[in-house]
C-alpha positions in Angstrom: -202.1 123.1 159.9 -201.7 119.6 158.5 -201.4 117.0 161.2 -197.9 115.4 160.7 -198.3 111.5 160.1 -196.0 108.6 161.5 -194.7 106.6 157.7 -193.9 103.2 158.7 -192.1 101.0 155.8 -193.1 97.4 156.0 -192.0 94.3 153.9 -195.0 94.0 150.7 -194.7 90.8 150.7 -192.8 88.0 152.0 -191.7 86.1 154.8 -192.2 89.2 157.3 -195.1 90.8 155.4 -197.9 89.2 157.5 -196.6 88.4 160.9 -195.6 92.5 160.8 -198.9 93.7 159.5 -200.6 90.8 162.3 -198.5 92.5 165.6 -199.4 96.4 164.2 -203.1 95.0 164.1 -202.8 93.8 167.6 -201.3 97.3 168.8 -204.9 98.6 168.4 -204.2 99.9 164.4 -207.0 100.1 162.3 -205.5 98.9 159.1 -207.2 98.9 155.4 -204.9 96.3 153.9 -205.1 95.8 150.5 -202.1 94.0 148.4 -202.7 96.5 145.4 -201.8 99.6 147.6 -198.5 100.9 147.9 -199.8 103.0 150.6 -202.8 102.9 153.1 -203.6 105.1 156.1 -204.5 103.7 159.4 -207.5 104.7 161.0 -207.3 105.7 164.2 -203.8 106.9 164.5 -202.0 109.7 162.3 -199.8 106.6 160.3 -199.5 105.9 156.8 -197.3 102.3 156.0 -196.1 102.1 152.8 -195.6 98.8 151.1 -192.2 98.1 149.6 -189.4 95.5 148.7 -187.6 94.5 151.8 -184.1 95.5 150.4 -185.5 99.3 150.1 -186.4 99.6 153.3 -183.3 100.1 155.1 -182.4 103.0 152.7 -186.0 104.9 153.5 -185.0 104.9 156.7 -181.8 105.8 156.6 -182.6 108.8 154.2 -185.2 109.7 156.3 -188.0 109.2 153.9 -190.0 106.7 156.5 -189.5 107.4 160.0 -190.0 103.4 161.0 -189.0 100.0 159.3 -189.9 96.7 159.8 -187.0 94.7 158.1 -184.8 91.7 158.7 -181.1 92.4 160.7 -179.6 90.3 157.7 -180.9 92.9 154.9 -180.4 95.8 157.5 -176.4 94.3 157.7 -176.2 94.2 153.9 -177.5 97.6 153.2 -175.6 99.4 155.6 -172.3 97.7 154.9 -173.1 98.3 150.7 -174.1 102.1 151.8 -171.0 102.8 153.5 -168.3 101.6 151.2 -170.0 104.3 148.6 -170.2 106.6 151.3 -173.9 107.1 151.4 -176.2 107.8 154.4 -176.0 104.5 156.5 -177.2 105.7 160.0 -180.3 104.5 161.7 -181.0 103.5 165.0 -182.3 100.0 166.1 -185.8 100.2 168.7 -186.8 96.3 169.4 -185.5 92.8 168.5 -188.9 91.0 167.4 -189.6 87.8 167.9 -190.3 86.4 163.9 -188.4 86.0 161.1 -185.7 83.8 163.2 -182.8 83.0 160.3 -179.7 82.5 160.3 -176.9 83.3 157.1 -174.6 80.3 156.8 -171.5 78.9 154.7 -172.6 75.8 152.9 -170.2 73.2 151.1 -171.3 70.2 148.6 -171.2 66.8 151.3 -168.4 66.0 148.9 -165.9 68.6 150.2 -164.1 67.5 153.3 -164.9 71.0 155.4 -162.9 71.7 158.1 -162.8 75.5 158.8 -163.4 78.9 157.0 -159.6 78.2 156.3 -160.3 75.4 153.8 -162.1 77.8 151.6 -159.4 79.9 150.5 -158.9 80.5 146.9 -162.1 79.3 146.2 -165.7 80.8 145.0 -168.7 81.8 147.1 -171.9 82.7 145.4 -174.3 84.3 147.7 -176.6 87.2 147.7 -175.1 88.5 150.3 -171.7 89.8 149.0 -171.1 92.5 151.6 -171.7 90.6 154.4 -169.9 87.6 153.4 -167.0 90.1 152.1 -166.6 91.4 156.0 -166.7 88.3 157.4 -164.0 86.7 155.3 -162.1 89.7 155.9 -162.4 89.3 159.5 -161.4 85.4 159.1 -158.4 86.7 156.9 -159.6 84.4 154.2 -159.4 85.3 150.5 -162.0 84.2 148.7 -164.1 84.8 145.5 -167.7 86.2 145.9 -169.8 85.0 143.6 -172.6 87.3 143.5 -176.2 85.8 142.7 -179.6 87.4 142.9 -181.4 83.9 143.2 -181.2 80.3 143.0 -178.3 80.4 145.4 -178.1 76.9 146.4 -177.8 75.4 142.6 -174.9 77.7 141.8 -171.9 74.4 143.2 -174.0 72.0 141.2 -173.9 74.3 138.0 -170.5 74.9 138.8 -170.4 78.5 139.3 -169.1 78.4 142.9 -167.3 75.5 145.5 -169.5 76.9 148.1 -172.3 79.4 148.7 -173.2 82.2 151.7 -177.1 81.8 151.8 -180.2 82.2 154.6 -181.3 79.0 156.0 -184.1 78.5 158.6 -184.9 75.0 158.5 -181.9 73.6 156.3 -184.1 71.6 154.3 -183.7 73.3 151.1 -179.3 73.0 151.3 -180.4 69.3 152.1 -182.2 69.2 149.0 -179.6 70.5 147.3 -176.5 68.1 148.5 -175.0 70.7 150.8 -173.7 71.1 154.3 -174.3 74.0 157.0 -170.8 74.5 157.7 -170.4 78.4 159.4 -172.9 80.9 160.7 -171.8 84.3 160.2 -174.9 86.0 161.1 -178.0 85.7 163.2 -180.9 87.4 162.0 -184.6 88.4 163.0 -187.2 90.7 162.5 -186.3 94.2 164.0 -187.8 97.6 164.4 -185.7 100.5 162.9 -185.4 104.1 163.5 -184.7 107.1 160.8 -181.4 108.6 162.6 -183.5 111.5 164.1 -187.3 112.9 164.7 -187.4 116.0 165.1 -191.5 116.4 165.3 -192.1 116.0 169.0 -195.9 114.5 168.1 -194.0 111.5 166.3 -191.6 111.3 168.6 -194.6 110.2 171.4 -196.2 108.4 168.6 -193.2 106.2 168.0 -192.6 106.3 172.1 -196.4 104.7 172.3 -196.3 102.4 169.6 -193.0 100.5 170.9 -194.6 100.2 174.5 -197.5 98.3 172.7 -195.4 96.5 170.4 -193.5 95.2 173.7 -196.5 94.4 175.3 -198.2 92.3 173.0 -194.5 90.3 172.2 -194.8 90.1 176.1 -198.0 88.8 176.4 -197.6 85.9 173.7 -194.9 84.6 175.7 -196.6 84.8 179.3 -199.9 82.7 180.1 -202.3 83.3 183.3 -202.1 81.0 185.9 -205.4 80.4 188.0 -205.7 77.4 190.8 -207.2 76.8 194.1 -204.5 76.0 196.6 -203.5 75.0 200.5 -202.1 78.0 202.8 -199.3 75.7 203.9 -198.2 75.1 200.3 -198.3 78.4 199.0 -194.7 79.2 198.8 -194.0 75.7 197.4 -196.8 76.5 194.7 -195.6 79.8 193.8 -191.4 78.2 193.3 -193.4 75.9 190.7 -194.5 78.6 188.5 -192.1 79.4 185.8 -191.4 83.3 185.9 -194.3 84.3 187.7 -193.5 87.6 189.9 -195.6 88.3 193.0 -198.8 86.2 192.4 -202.5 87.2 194.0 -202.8 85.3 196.4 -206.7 85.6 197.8 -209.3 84.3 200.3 -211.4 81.4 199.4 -215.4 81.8 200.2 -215.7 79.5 202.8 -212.7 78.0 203.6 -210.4 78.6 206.1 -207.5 76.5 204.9 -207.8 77.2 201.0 -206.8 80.3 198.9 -207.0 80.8 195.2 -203.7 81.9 193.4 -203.9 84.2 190.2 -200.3 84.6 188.3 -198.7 85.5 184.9 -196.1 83.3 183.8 -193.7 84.4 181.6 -192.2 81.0 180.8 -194.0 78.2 179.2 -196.2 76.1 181.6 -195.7 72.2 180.5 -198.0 69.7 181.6 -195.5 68.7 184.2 -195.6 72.0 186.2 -199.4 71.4 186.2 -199.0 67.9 187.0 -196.9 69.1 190.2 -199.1 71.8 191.1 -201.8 69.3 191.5 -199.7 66.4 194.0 -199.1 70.1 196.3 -203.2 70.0 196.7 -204.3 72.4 193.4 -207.3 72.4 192.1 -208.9 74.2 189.8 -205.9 74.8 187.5 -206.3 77.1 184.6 -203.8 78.1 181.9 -205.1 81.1 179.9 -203.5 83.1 177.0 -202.9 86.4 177.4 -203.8 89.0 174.5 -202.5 92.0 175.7 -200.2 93.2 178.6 -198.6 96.7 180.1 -196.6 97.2 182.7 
């Protein structure tokens, strides 16, 4: 009997592509990448991850053609609102927030325009490429507004006079800068995120996927926590331990020798400035080591 194999979809190229590929590598798959493929096998686990457009992915899943995604909550919004109003398949089920592909999908005006609220743009156009979206929240707003919809090249369309304002993603703002235009609303949030077909009905997969989200938590975990080493005074202990940023019950052990020192071991899951080390040191530490952690399970 064939062995039933995970399909994970994942972004082919883009802005998610490598930092998705980079945290499956560091959950222990053996990956033979190659840009070319549309499709490669890992290893060491039964998974196939097929390479494809971000905006197809959230349909895969929903249709139950890939059991996993790896997409962005502002394309995942878009595709289930589009899906719904023509009635297709739009269930899936979301497994983890990640921590890349921070965005955010905004309402920009020319510097010109004398913005005040989402009010101010009634009557007028809105070119994005995010019609559904935008089309919700103006509804929500109770704002009546054309929608302007543009596959690229967003931010030229008030400029070329195609729109008074435009509904794009920004991360840094630079390129609405560049462009003579304001942030003016957020209407949406976004990240990376995992996604779930709506049901697995293979038990195997079903432990598969239950594995692979523990390690995918773990090592999201572990780049956010550092291990805290450092020689220390008995009667500053407790002092030590309230100066470390999210560390839970910390190791304390005997020090060779010494009747009056004890050596602290502690993961932090908070970032440790020079400032905490600074203070760890006028309580009597010594020996103060900050390591990275590559992996962690709890």
């Amino acid at each position: 009997m064939t062995e039933k194999r995970l399909k994970i979809a994942v972004q082919k190229s883009g802005r998610l592509s490598d930092a998705t590929l980079d945290i499956l590598k560091r959950c222990g798959l053996r990956i033979n990448q190659s840009k070319n493929k549309l499709i490669t096998h890992v290893k060491n686990m039964p998974i196939d991850i097929l390479f494809v457009r971000d905006d197809d992915i959230p349909g895969l899943v929903m249709e139950g053609v890939v059991d996993l995604g790896f997409v962005g909550d502002n394309i995942m919004q878009e595709v289930s609102l589009q899906r719904a109003k023509f009635g297709e398949q739009a269930e899936f089920v979301k497994l983890i927030a990640l921590d890349y592909g921070h965005c955010r999908l905004s309402i920009a005006t020319t510097e010109e325009q004398n913005y005040t609220s989402i009010q101010d743009l009634s009557g007028c156009r809105i070119a994005t490429s995010y019609p559904y979206s935008l089309g919700r929240y103006l509804e929500e707003q109770g704002v009546s507004a054309k929608i302007v919809h543009l596959t690229g090249s967003v931010e030229v369309a008030p400029r070329a006079g195609l729109a008074d304002a435009i509904c794009d993603l920004v991360s840094t703002g630079v390129t609405l800068e560049a462009n003579g235009l304001r942030e003016d609303e957020v209407i949406l949030r976004s990240a990376a995120t995992l996604v779930r077909r709506p049901t697995i009905e293979n038990e195997a997969l079903k432990q598969l996927v239950d594995r692979l989200i523990v390690r995918i938590n773990g090592v999201m975990q572990a780049k956010e926590s550092k291990y805290i080493m450092l020689h220390a005074p008995k009667n500053q202990v407790d002092a030590i331990i309230n100066l470390l940023p999210g560390a839970e019950k910390p190791t304390i052990l005997p020090l060779a020798g010494s009747d009056d020192q004890v050596a602290i071991h502690a993961v932090s899951t908070e970032t440790v400035f020079w400032e905490t080390m600074e203070s760890l040191k006028q309580l009597g530490g010594s020996s103060i080591l900050v390591l990275p952690i590559e992996k962690m399970m709890e």
